[in-house]
C-alpha positions as CSV (number, residue, x, y, z in Angstrom):
1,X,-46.6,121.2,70.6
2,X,-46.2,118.1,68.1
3,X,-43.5,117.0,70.1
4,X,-45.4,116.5,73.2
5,X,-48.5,114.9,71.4
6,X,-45.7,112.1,69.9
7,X,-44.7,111.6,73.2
8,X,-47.9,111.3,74.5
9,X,-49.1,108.9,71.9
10,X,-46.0,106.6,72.3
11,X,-46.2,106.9,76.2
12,X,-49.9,105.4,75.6
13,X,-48.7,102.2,73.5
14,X,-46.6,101.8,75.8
15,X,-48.1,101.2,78.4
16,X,-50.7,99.1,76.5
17,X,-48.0,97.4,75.2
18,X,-46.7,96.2,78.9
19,X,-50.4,95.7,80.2
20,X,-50.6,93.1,77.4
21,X,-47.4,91.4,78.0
22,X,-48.6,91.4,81.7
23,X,-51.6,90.2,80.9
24,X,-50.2,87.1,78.6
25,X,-48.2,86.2,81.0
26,X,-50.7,85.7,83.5
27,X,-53.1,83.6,81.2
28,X,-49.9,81.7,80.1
29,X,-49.3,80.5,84.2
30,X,-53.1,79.7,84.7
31,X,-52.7,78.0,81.5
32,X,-49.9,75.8,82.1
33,X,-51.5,74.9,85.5
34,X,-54.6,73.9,84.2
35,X,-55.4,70.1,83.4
36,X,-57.7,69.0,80.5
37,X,-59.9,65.5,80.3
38,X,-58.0,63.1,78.3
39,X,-60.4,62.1,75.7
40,X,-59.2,59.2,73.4
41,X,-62.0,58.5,71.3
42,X,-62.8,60.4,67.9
43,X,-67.1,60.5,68.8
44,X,-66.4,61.8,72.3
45,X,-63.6,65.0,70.8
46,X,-66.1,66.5,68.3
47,X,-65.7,70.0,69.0
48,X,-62.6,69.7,70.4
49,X,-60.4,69.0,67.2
50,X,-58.2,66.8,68.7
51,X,-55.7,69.7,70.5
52,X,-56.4,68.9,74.0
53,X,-57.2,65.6,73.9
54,X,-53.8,65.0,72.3
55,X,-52.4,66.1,75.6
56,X,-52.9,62.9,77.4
57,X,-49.5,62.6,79.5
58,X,-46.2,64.3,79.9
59,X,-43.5,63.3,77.5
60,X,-40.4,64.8,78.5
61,X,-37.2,65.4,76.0
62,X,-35.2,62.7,75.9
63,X,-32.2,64.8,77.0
64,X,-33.8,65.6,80.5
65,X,-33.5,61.9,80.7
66,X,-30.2,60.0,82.0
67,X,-29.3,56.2,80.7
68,X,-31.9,54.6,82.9
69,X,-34.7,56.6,81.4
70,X,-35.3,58.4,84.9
71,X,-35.2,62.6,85.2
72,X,-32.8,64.6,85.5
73,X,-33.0,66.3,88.7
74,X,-29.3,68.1,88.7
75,X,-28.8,71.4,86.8
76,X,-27.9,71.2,83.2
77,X,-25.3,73.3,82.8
78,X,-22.6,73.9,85.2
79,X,-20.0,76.1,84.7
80,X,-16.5,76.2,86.1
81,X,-13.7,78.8,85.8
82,X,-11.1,78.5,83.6
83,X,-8.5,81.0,83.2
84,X,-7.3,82.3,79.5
85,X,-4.9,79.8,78.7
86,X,-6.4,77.0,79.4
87,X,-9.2,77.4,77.3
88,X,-7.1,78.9,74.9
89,X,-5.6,74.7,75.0
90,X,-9.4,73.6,74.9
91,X,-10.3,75.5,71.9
92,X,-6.7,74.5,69.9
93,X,-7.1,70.7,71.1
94,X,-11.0,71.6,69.4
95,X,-10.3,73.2,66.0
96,X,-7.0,70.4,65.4
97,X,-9.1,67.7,66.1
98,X,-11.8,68.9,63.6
99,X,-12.5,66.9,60.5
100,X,-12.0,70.1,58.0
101,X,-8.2,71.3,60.0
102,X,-5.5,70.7,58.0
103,X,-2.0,70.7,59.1
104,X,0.7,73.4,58.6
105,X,3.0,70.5,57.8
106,X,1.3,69.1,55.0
107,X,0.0,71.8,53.4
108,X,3.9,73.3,53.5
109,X,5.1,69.9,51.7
């Protein structure tokens, strides 16, 4: 009888536990989509406390940038097959060319 009232009980947080996440991540999208007034000025942001008036424009990462200072409309990371040994070469080529590798030969001399 215990057993059943532990699974009852956990069955109930958990489904509270996915209505919330639900829930969050519905106010998160209507959240995201949502624009606020840009209000610059200290006596005009009173009870605001400077959060969304600090949101005046999008600044994106400068990594989603190319040299031009234009966005990056391409995927970021593309992958490509490889078979074993050739990234086997990659990673050698990698670690020997690291500044803390030192070489067989002179550690032998």
């Amino acid at each position: 009888m215990l057993h059943l009232l532990y699974i009852l009980a956990f069955t109930i947080l958990a489904f509270i536990a996915v209505g919330n996440l639900i829930r969050n991540l519905i106010m998160f999208s209507f959240d995201r989509e949502r624009t606020y007034p840009a209000n610059s000025s200290p006596a005009n942001n009173q009870g605001n406390y400077g959060y969304y008036s600090s949101k005046k424009q999008f600044v994106p990462h400068p990594e989603l940038l190319d040299s031009a200072g234009n966005l990056i409309k391409e995927p970021l990371l593309v992958m490509r097959s490889i078979n074993v040994e050739d990234a086997r070469q990659h990673l050698d080529a990698l670690y020997e060319a690291s500044p803390g590798h030192k070489n067989e030969n002179s550690e032998e001399a």
